[in-house]
C-alpha positions in Angstrom: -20.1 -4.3 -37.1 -18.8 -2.3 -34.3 -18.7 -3.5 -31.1 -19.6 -1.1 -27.8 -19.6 -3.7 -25.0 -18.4 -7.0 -24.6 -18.2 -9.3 -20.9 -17.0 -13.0 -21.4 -14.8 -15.3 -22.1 -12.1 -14.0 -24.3 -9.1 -16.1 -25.9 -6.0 -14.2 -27.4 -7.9 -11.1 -27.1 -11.2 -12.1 -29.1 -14.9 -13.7 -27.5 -13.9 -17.2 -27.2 -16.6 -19.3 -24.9 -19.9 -17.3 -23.5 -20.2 -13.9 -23.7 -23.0 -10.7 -24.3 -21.2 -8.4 -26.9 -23.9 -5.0 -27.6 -23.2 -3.6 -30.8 -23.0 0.3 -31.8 -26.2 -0.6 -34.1 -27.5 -1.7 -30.6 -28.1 -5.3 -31.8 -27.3 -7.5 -28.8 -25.7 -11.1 -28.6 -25.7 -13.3 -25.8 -23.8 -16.7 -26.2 -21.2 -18.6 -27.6 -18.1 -17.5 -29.2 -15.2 -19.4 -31.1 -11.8 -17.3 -32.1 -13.9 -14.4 -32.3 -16.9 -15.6 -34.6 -20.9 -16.3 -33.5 -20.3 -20.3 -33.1 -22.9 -22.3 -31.6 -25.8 -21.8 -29.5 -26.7 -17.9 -29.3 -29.4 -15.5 -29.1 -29.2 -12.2 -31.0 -32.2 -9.0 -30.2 -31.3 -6.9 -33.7 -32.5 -3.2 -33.2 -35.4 -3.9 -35.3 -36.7 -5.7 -32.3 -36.7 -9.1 -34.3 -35.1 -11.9 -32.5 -32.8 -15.2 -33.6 -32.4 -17.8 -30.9 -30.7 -20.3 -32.5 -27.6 -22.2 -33.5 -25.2 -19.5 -35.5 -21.8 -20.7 -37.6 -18.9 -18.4 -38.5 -21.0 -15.5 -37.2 -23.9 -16.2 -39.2 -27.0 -17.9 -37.9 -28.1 -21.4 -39.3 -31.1 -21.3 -41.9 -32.5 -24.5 -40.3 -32.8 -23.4 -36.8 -34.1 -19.6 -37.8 -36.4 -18.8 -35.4 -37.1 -14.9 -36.4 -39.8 -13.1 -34.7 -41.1 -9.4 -33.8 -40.7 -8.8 -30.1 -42.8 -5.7 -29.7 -43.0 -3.6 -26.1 
């Protein structure tokens, strides 16, 4: 996934600690980062308008803490 925008913590050049990355699918994260990988508590708003806020692992969230819902405007 291609990445537009990213403010935060960075380590060697990759997200490492907080940070909001927007991607070019305009999914938008906001929180933690480890070597460049989703990794620990997050929040992701996917275009779809669904939203995780959760717990995420090697840049994938964790089944046990999905928490997916429609946020319609």
């Amino acid at each position: 996934m291609a990445v537009v925008d990213l403010a935060g913590q960075c380590k060697e050049g990759r997200p490492h600690g907080y940070g909001v990355c927007k991607f070019a699918n305009t999914d938008v994260y906001t929180g933690m980062w480890e070597d460049g990988l989703r990794s620990g508590r997050g929040v992701c708003i996917y275009a779809s308008g669904e939203k995780f806020d959760g717990l995420w692992s090697c840049n994938q969230p964790l089944e046990n803490d999905y928490m997916l819902q429609a946020t319609y405007n």
